[in-house]
C-alpha positions in Angstrom: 0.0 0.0 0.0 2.6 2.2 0.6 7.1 2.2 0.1 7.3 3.3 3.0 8.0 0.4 5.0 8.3 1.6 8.6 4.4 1.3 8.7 3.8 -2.1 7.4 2.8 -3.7 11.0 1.7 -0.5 12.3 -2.0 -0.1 13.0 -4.2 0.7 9.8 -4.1 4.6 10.5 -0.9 5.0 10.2 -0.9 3.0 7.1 -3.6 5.5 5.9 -1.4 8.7 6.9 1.2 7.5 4.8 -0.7 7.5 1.9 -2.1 10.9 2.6 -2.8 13.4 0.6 -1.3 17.3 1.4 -5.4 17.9 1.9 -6.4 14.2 3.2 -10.3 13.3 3.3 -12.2 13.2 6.1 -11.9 9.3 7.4 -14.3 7.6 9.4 -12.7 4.1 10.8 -14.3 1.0 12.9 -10.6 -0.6 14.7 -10.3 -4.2 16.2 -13.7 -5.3 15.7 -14.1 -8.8 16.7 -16.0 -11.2 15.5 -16.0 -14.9 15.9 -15.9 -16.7 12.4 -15.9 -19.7 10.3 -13.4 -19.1 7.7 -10.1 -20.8 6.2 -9.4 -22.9 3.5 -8.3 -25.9 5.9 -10.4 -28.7 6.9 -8.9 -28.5 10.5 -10.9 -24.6 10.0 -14.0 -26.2 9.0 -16.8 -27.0 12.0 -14.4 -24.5 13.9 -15.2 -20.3 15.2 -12.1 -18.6 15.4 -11.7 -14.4 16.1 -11.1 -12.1 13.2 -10.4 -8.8 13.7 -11.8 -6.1 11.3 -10.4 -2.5 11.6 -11.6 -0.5 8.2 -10.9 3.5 7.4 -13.2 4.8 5.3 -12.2 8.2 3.3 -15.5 10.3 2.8 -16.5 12.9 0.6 -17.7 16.2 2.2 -20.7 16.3 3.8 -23.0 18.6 5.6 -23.0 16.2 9.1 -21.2 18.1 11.1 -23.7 21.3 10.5 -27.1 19.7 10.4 -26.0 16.8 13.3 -28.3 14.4 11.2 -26.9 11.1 11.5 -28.5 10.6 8.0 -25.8 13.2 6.4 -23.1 10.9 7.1 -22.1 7.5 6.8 -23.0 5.9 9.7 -20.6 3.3 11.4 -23.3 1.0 11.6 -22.7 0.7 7.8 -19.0 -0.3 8.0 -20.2 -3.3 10.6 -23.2 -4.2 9.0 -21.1 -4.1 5.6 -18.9 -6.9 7.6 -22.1 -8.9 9.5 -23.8 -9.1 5.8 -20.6 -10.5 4.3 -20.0 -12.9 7.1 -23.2 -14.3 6.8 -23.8 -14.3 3.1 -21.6 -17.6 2.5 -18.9 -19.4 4.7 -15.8 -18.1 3.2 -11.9 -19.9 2.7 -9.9 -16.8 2.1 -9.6 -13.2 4.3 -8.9 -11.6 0.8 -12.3 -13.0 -0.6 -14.1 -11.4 2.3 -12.1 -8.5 2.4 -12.6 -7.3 -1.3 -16.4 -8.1 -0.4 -16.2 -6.1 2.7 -14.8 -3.2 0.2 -17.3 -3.5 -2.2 -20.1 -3.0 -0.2 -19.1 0.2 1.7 -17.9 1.9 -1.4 -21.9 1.1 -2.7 -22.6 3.7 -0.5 -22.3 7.9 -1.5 -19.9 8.9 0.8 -16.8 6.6 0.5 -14.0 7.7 -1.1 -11.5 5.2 -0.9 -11.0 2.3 1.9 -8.6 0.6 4.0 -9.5 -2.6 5.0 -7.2 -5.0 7.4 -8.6 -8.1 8.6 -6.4 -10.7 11.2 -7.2 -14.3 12.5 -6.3 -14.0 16.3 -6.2 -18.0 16.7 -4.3 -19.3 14.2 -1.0 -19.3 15.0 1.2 -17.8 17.6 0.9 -14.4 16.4 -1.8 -12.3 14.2 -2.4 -13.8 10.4 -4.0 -11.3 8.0 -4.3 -9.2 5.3 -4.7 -5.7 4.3 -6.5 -4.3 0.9 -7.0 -0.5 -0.1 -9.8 0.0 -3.0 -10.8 3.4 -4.3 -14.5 4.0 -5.3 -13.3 3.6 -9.4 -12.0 -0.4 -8.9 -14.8 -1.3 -7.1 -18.2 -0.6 -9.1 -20.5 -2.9 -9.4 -23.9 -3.7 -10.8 -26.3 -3.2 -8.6 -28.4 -6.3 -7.2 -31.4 -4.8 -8.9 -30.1 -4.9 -11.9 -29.5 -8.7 -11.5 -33.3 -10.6 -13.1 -35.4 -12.8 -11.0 -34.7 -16.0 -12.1 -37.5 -18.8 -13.5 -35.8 -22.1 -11.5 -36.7 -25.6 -13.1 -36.4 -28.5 -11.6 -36.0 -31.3 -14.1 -36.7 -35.0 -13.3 -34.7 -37.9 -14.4 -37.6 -38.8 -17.0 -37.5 -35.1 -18.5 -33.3 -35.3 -18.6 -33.7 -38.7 -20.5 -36.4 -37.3 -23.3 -35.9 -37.1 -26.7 -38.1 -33.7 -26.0 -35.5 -32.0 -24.4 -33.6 -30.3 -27.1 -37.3 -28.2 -27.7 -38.2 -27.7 -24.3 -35.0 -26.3 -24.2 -35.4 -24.4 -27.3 -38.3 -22.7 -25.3 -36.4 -21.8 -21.9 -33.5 -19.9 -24.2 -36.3 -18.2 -26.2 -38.4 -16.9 -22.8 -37.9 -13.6 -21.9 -37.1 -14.8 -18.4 -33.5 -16.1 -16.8 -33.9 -19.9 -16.4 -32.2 -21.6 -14.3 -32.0 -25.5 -13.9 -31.3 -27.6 -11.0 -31.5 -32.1 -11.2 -31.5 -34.2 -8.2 -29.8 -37.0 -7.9 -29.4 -40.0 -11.2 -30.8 -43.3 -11.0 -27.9 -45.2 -9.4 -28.5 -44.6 -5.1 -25.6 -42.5 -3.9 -23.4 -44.5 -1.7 -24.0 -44.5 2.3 -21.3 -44.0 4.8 -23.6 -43.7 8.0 -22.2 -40.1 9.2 -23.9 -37.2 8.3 -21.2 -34.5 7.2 -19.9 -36.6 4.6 -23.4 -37.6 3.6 -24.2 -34.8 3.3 -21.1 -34.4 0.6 -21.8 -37.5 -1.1 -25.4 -36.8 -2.0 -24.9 -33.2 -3.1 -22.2 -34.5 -5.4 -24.5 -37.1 -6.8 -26.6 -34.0 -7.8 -23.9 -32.3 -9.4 -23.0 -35.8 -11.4 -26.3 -35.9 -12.8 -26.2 -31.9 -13.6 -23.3 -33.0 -15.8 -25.2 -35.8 -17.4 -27.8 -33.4 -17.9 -24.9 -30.7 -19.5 -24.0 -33.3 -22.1 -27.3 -33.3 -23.7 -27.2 -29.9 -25.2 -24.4 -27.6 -25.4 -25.9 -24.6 -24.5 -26.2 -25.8 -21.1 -23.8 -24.7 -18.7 -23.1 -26.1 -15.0 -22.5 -23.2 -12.6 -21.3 -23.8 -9.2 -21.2 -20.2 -7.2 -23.6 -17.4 -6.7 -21.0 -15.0 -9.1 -21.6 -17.7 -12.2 -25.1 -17.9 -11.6 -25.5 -14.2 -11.6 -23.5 -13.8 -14.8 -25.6 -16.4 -16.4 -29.3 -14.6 -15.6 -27.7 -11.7 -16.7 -26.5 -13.0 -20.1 -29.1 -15.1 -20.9 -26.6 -18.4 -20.6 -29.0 -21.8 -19.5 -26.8 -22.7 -16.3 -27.6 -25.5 -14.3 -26.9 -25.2 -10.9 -24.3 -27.6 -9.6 -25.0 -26.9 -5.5 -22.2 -28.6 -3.3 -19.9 -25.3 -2.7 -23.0 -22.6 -2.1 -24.7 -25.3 -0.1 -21.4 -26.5 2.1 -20.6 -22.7 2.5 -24.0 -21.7 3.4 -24.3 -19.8 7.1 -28.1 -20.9 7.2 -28.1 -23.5 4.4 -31.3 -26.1 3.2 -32.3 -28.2 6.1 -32.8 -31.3 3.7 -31.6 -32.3 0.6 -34.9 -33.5 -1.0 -36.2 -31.8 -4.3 -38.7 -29.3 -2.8 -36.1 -28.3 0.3 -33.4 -27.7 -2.5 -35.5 -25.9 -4.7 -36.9 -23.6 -2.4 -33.6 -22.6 -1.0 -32.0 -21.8 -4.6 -35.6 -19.7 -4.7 -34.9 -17.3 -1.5 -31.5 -17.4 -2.6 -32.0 -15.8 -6.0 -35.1 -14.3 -5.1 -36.8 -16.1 -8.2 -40.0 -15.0 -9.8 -41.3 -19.1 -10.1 -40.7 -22.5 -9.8 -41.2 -25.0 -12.3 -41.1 -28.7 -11.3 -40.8 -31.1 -14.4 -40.8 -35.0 -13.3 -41.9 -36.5 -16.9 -41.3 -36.6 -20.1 -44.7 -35.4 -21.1 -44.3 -32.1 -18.9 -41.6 -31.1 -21.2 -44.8 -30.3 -23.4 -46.5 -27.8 -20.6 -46.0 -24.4 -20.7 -42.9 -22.8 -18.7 
């Protein structure tokens, strides 16, 4: 962030000072927030809270706070910790750079911000602090804006309707609908294998889906299996058939389905996206009925 190195394990203001400007911004900062997390790209971190810190400086454009006292003229602090408390819960994370660039992006959605510093440390993993530190200006971090982003048509195709000889025109339809469409299978014909414990279960039968979403893929090739929430975004936005392989945004989930079953998938994919409908299509023949 900065040549001068003197202030590389100094805390984040003083990183911020020495990239000031001769007439810095006004800053606004949150320092050693601490929050206890799921996070790292170890299994040994999986099942496991360890503490993160957070301490963030935000750089603000001028406002008229400081006249009116209106806590609505300025950005709030509240918005630097919910920015964190959203991110945290959106998906478990393996990587403090992941969730920092997120942390980023979401502050500088806001009017005010500027610029911001974000450092984030794992206080438990080793014998000292573990962490990383990002600085993102309002121009590299612009985004589309969620509302921009369609509600989604989800279909939930059967193992009859992925076996059809009707699929290529059903599928002909779901590309011509002015909707996005996404698809999501269940699991093939052959029964998963069972280990008796429920984590690894749990693994087993969500890959089983993702083996028949590939089954399904070869079929047409306009069908594309998408395994995160950024893939499946890019698809409703571009019109691409994706079919939702679910193991990662599952596994990662905070709050995810409490079953695996067809409806219990399907709903959570529908709160997820906040889709417009549901289809579910278990025969051949309702590749016939209208989407």
């Amino acid at each position: 962030m900065t040549s001068n190195n003197s202030t590389a394990f100094e805390p984040l203001i003083a990183r911020v000072d020495a990239m000031g400007k001769s007439r810095p911004a006004d800053r606004i900062s949150v320092r050693d927030h601490v929050v206890a997390v799921e996070i790292g790209a170890f299994q040994a971190e999986r099942d496991v809270t360890q503490r993160v810190s957070f301490s963030v400086v935000v750089e603000v454009a001028p406002s008229a706070g400081a006249e009116t006292d209106d806590v609505d003229d300025i950005l709030s602090y509240d918005t630097i910790t919910e920015a964190i408390a959203t991110e945290l819960a959106a998906e478990r994370l393996n990587l403090l750079e992941t969730l920092a660039e997120r942390i980023a992006d979401r502050i500088l959605r806001e009017p005010q911000p500027l610029r911001v510093f974000i450092r984030i440390e794992k206080l438990d993993r080793g014998p000292g602090k573990l962490g990383v530190e990002i600085m993102r200006d309002r121009t590299a971090a612009q985004t589309l804006d969620a509302a921009e982003i369609p509600a989604p048509l989800i279909v939930h195709l059967g193992n009859a309707a992925i076996a059809s000889p009707w699929l290529g025109g059903f599928l002909d339809r779901c590309a011509a609908d002015p909707r996005a469409v996404v698809l999501m299978v269940g699991a093939g014909e052959v029964p998963a294998p069972q280990t008796g414990e429920p984590r690894s279960q749990r693994w087993i039968d969500l890959l089983a889906m993702e083996q028949n979403a590939c089954l399904l893929s070869a079929r047409d090739a306009r069908l594309k299996v998408v395994a995160t929430r950024t893939e499946l975004d890019w698809g409703m936005k571009n019109a691409q058939l994706s079919i939702w392989a679910p193991t990662k945004m599952v596994m990662d989930a905070v709050e995810g389905p409490e079953a695996l079953t067809d409806r219990a998938m399907t709903g959570w994919l529908v709160r997820e996206l906040g889709a417009s409908g549901t289809r579910f299509i278990d025969t051949a023949n309702g590749l016939e009925d209208p989407l």
